[in-house]
C-alpha positions as CSV (number, residue, x, y, z in Angstrom):
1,X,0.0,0.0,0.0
2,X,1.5,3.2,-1.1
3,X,1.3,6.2,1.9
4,X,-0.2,9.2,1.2
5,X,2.9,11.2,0.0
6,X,4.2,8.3,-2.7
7,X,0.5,8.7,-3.6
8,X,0.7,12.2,-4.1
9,X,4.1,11.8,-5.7
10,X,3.1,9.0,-8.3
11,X,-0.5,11.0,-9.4
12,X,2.6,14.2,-10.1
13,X,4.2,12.2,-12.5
14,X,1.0,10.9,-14.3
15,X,0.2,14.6,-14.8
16,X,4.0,14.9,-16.1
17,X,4.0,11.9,-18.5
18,X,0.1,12.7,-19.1
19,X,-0.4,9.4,-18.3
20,X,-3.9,7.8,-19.6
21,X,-6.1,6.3,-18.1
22,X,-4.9,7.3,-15.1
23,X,-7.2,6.1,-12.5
24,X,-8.9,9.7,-12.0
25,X,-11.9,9.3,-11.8
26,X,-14.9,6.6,-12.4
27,X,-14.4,6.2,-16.2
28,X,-10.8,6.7,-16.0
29,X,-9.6,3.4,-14.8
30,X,-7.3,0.9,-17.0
31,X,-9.8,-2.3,-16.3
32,X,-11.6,-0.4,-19.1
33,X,-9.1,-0.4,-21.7
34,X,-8.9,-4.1,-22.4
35,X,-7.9,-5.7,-25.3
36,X,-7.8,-9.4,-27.5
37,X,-4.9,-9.5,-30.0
38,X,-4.5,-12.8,-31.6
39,X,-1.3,-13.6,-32.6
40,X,-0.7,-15.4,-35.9
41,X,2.8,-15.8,-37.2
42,X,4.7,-18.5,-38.8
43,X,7.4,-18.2,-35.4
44,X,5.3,-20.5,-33.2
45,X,7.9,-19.4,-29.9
46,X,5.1,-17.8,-28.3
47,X,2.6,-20.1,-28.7
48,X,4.9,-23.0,-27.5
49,X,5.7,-21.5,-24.7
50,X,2.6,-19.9,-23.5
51,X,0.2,-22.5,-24.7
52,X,-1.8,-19.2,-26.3
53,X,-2.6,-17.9,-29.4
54,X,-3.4,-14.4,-28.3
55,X,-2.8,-11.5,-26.0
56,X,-5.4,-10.4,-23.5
57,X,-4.3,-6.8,-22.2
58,X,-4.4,-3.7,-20.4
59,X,-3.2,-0.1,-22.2
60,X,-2.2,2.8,-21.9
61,X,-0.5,5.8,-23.2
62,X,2.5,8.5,-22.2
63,X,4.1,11.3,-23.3
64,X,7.4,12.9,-22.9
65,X,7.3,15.6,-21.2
66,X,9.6,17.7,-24.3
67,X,7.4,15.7,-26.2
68,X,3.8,16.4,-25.2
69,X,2.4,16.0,-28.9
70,X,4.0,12.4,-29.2
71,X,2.1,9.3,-27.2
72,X,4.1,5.9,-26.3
73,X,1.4,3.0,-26.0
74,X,2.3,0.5,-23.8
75,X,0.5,-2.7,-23.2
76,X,0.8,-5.3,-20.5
77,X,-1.0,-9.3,-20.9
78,X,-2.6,-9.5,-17.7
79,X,-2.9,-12.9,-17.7
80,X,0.2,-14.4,-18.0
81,X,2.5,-10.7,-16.6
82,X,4.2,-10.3,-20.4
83,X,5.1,-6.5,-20.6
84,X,5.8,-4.9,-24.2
85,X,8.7,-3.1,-23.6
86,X,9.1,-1.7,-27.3
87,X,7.8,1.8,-26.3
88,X,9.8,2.9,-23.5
89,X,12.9,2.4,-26.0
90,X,11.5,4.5,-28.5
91,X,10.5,6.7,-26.0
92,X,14.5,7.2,-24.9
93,X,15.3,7.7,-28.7
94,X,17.6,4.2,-28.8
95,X,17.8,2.1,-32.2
96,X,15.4,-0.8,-32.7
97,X,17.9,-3.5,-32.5
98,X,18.5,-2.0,-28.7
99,X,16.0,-4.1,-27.0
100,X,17.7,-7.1,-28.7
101,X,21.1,-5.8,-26.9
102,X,19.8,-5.8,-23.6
103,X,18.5,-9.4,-24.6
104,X,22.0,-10.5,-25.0
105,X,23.9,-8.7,-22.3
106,X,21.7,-10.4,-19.4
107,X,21.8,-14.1,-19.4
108,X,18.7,-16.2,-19.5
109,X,16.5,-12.7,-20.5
110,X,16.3,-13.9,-24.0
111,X,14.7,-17.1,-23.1
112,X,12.0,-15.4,-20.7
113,X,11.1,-12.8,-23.2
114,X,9.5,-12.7,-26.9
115,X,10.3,-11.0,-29.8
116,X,6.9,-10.9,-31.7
117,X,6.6,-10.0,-35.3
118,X,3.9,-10.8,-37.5
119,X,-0.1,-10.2,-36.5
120,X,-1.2,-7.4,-35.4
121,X,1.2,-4.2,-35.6
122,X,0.2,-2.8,-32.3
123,X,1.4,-5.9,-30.8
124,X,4.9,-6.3,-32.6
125,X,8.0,-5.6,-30.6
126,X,9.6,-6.8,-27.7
127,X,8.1,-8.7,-24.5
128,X,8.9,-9.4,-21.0
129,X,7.9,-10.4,-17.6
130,X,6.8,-7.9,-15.8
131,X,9.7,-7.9,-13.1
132,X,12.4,-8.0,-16.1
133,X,10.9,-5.2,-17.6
134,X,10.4,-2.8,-15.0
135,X,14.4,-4.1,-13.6
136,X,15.9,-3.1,-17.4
C-alpha cells in the first residue's frame, strides 16, 4: 500500500508523462481499456511457450514531457504478466535493434522474453515479464 505522499508523488508524474487512463476518476480506470490481439505468425515461440494464441491486455498511453504531442502506448498481458517493452525504448530515442542488446547482455533474458513480429502491428515488438521489464 502506497502512503499518502508516494501517492501524491506518483498521481505528479501521471500529470507529467500525461499518463492515460490514469485512474482519476470513475471512467478513467485501466480495467476499461482491455484488449484481445491474436497472434498469428509462422514463429510459433510464443505459442509453445505460453500454450496461447493471443494476448489479453491492459493499455495505456505516455508522453514525454519535451514531447507532449507524441504518445508511447504501452500494453501489459494480464494474464500471463508479459510486458511490451518496445515503447519505452523508443520513447529514450535508442535504435530498434536496442532491445535485442539488452537481450544478449543479461543471461537467461532472452529465453523469458518474446520478440513478436507478424499479427497485429500494435502488438509487434519486444516482451517481457513484468519484473524484467520494470528491472531493465
Amino acid at each position: 500500500m502506497l502512503s499518502k505522499r508516494e501517492r501524491l508523488e506518483l498521481a505528479e508524474q501521471h500529470r507529467r508523462f500525461k499518463i492515460y487512463p490514469n485512474g482519476s476518476g470513475e471512467e478513467n480506470l485501466i480495467r476499461d481499456f482491455v484488449r484481445h490481439i491474436p497472434y498469428n505468425s509462422e514463429k510459433k515461440a510464443f505459442s509453445d511457450k505460453t500454450g496461447r494464441e493471443a494476448f489479453e491486455l491492459f493499455q495505456y498511453t505516455f508522453s514525454l514531457p519535451h514531447e507532449p504531442n507524441k504518445t508511447y502506448t504501452v500494453m501489459w498481458d494480464y494474464q500471463i504478466g508479459l510486458v511490451r517493452i518496445t515503447p519505452f525504448f523508443k520513447a529514450c530515442n535508442y535504435p530498434k535493434t536496442q532491445p535485442n542488446k539488452v537481450l544478449s547482455l543479461n543471461s537467461g533474458l532472452r529465453e523469458l522474453s518474446f520478440s513478436i513480429t507478424g499479427g497485429a502491428i500494435a502488438a509487434q515488438g519486444y516482451w517481457m515479464p513484468y519484473g524484467c521489464a520494470r528491472a531493465v
